[in-house]
N, C-alpha and C positions, 0 to 999 in steps of 0.2 A: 504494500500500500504506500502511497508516495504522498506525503506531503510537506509543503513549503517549511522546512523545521523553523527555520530563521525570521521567517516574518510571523508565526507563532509564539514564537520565546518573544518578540519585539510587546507582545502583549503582556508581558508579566515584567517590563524593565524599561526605565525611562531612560537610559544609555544605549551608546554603539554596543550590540552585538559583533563579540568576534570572532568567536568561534562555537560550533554546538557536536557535540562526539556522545555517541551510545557510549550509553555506561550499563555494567552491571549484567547477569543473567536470567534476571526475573523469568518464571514459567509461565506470570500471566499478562502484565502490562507492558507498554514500548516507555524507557527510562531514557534521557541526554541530559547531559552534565552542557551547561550552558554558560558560558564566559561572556560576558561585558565588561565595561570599562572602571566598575566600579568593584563587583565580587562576583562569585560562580554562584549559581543557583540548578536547583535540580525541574528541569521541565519531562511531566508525566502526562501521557495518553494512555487513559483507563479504558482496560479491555470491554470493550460493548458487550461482549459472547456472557462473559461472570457479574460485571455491575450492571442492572436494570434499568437500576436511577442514582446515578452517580451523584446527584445532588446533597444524597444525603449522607454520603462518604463525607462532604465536606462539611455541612452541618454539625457532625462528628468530631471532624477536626477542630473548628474552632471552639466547639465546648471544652475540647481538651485542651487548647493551648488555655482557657480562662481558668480552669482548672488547675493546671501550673501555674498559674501568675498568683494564686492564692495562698501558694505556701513553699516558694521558691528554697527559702531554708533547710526544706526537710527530706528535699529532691534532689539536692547536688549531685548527684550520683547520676540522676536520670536526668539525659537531654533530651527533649523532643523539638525535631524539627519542626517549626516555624509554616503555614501554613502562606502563603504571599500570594497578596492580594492585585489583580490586575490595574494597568493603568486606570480602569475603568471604573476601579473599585468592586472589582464582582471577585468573588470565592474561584472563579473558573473561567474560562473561555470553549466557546463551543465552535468547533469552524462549521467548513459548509456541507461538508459530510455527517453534519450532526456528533462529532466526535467530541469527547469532554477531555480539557487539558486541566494541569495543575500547575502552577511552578509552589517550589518549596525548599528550605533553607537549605543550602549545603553545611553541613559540620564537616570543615576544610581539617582541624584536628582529630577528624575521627575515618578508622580503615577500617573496611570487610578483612576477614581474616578466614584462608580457605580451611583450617585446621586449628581447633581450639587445642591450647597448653592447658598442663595441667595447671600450672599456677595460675589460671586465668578464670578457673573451671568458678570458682569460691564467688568472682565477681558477676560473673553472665546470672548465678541464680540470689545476688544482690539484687541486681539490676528487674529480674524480672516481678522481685519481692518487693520492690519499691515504685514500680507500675500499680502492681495489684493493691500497695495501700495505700496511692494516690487516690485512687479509686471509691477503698473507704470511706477515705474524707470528706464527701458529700456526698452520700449512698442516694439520695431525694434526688441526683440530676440524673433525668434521663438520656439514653443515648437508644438510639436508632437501631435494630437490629439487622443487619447489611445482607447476610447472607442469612437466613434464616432456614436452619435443620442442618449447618454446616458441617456439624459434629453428631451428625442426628445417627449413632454407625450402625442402629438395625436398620434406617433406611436408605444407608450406605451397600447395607447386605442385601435388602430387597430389590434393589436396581441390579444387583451382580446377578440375582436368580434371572432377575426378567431378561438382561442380556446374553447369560453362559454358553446361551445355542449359537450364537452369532458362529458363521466361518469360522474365524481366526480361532474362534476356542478349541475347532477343533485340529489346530499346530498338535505336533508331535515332539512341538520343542520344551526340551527338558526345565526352562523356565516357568513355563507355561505348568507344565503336570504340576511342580510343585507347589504354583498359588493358590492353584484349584484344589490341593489336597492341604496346605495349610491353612486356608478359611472354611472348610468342612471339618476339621479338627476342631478351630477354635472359636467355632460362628456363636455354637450357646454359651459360651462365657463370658462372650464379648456381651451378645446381647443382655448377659444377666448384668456385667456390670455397667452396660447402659442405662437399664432401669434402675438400678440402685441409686447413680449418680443424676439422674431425672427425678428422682421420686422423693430425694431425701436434701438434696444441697441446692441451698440458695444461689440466685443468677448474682456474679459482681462482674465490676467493668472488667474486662477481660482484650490482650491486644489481636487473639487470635491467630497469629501466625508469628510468634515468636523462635522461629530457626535462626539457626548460626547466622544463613544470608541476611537477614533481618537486624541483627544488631552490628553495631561499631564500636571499636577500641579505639580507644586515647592514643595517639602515636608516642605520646611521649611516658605514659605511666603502663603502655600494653593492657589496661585493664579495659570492662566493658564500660561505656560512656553513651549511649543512645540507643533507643529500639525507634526501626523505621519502618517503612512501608507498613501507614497505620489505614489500610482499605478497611481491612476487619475489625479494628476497633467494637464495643460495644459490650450488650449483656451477655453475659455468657460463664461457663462452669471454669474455675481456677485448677482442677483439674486439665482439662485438656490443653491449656495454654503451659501444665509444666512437665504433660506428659509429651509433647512437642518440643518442648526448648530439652530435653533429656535428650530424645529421641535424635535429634539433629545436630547435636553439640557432642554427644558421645560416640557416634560413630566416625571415626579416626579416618576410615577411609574414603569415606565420600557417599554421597548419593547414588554414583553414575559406575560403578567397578565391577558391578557384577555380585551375586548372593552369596559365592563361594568366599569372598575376603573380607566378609563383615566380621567384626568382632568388638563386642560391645565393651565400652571405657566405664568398668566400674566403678574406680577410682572417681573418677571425672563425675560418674553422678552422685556421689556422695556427697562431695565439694560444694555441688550444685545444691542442692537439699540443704546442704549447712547454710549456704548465703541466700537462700531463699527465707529459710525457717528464723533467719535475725532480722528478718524484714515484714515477715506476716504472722510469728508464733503470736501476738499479742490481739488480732483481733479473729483468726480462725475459729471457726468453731470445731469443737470434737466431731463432732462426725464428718466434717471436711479430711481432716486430719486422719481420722481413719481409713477412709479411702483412696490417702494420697499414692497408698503402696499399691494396690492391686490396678490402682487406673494406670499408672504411669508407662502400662503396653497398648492402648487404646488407640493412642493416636497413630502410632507405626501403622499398628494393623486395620488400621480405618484407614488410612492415605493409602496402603497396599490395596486396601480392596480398590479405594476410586482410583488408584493409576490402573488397576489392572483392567477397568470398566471403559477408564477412555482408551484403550489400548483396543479394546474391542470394539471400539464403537467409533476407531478411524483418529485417535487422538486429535478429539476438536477442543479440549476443554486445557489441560495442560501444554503449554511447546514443547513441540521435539524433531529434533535435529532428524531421528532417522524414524521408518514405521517399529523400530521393536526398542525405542528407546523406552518408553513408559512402562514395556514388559520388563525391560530389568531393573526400572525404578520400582514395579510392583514389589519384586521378587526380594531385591534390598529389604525395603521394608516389611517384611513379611517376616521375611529371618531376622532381620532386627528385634519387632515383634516378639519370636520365639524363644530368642539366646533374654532378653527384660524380662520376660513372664518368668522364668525359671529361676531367676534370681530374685523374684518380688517377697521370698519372707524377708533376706538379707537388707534389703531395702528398706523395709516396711521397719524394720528393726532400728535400721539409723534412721529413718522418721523419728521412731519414738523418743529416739533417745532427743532427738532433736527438739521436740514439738513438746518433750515433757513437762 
């Protein structure tokens, strides 16, 4: 899709444009890193196919930036990019393709980092523990629910039945046999503790896709200093926002390597857990806490199933580079999945000790 990048960014900047360069790997939006003559800003085209009504992405955003400006003392830790406002004064720009843009702040001190250290592990579940009790502190404001059933994972599993016939399911490829036989192993467990964690724990703000990709390290202190790409902001279980920062920060090898060379950074979640639990032990409730251990495989195995869904269904919802890239993104997280479930008392154990 082509368009005019340069006279687009001219809309979020009252300076000469110099230069505008793709940034970044996102699965689901177009990202450029935008230079003018003053500072770099980041210019975003939200995906049409995943946002509905991108309006209210923005909505979102600015309740959250008034949200930080209310208690800046108790956030240092946590930077949120800056939501920038058109010359025009609007939240956004729409071209003529009906497309919604953003521009939004560059943090010039803060780097993606494609492998998390362990001495870094302590800060990322700081950082996600001091999101979740920005949050707290005015439980009354509402936020928008963007994707709505996004974490919904028995209707995660209900879409995989209704597609499993499609062709490609029936590949002979060894990737393949084994997603289909790890979400028949562990379809009723998931679904049980879907219901538990629907039935029993209260929605709080939540950033919804907090991966490695997603946050930034301080170049000068290596630790975590910002979560970004805030599309999913909103209500939603603190759960699945730490069974995802786990899930994506403890796997050492990547996303994209294949299922045979995962191996999950126990170490690395512990750390995590530690710097989360000095940031929310004080207003969690007990039964959150109880179910931080058995949820913390949920979110692997709910992105496995929905890579495994658009994989079959012609990968229109996540990019990919080739047609069987989402099969081995399933496949990853599936075994990821599998190696976190098996170690969830050991987990659940440095919860407690944590959370006691």
């Amino acid at each position: 899709m082509n368009h005019d990048i340069t006279a687009i960014a001219r809309h979020f900047s009252h300076h000469r444009i110099i230069s505008v360069a793709e940034l970044g790997n996102g699965n689901i939006n177009d990202t450029y890193l935008v230079t003018d003559t003053k500072r770099p800003f980041i210019l975003q085209r939200l995906n049409p196919a995943v946002f509905a009504n991108p309006t209210l992405i923005f909505e979102n955003q600015l309740k959250l930036q008034k949200l930080v400006q209310t208690q800046p003392s108790q956030n240092k830790q946590l930077h949120i990019p800056r939501l920038l406002l058109t010359t025009e004064g609007s939240s956004h720009y729409q071209d003529m393709q009906h497309h919604y843009w953003r521009g939004q702040e560059f943090i010039e001190n803060g780097q993606e980092i494609p492998h998390l250290l362990s001495h870094q592990a302590e800060s990322v579940g700081l950082l996600l523990g001091s999101f979740h009790r920005l949050g707290q502190s005015q439980p009354s404001l509402t936020f928008h629910d963007i994707l709505p059933g996004l974490h919904a994972t028995s209707k995660h599993l209900q879409n995989y039945h209704n597609i499993k016939t499609n062709p490609l399911a029936g590949s002979t490829a060894q990737d393949l046999s084994f997603c289909h036989d790890c979400i028949d192993k562990h379809q009723q467990e998931a679904m049980t503790v879907d219901r538990k964690l629907n039935k029993t724990i209260p929605k709080r703000l939540i950033h919804g896709d907090p991966k490695l990709a997603n946050i930034l390290f301080d170049k000068t202190s290596k630790r975590a200093c910002s979560l970004i790409d805030l599309d999913t902001i909103g209500p939603g279980l603190i759960h699945h926002d730490l069974s995802d920062l786990i899930r994506s920060c403890c796997n050492r090898v990547g996303e994209e390597q294949g299922q045979q060379e995962i191996q999950f950074d126990f170490e690395s979640a512990q750390q995590i857990i530690t710097g989360y639990s000095n940031q929310t032990a004080s207003f969690l409730t007990r039964e959150e806490v109880n179910l931080l251990g058995e949820s913390l495989w949920i979110i692997p195995f709910e992105l496995g199933v929905r890579f495994l869904c658009d994989y079959l269904t012609g990968s229109t919802y996540f990019k990919a580079s080739s047609p069987r890239q989402n099969l081995t993104r399933a496949s990853i997280q599936l075994k990821l999945a599998t190696q976190i479930r098996q170690l969830l008392p050991e987990l659940q154990n440095h919860i407690n000790i944590c959370f006691k």
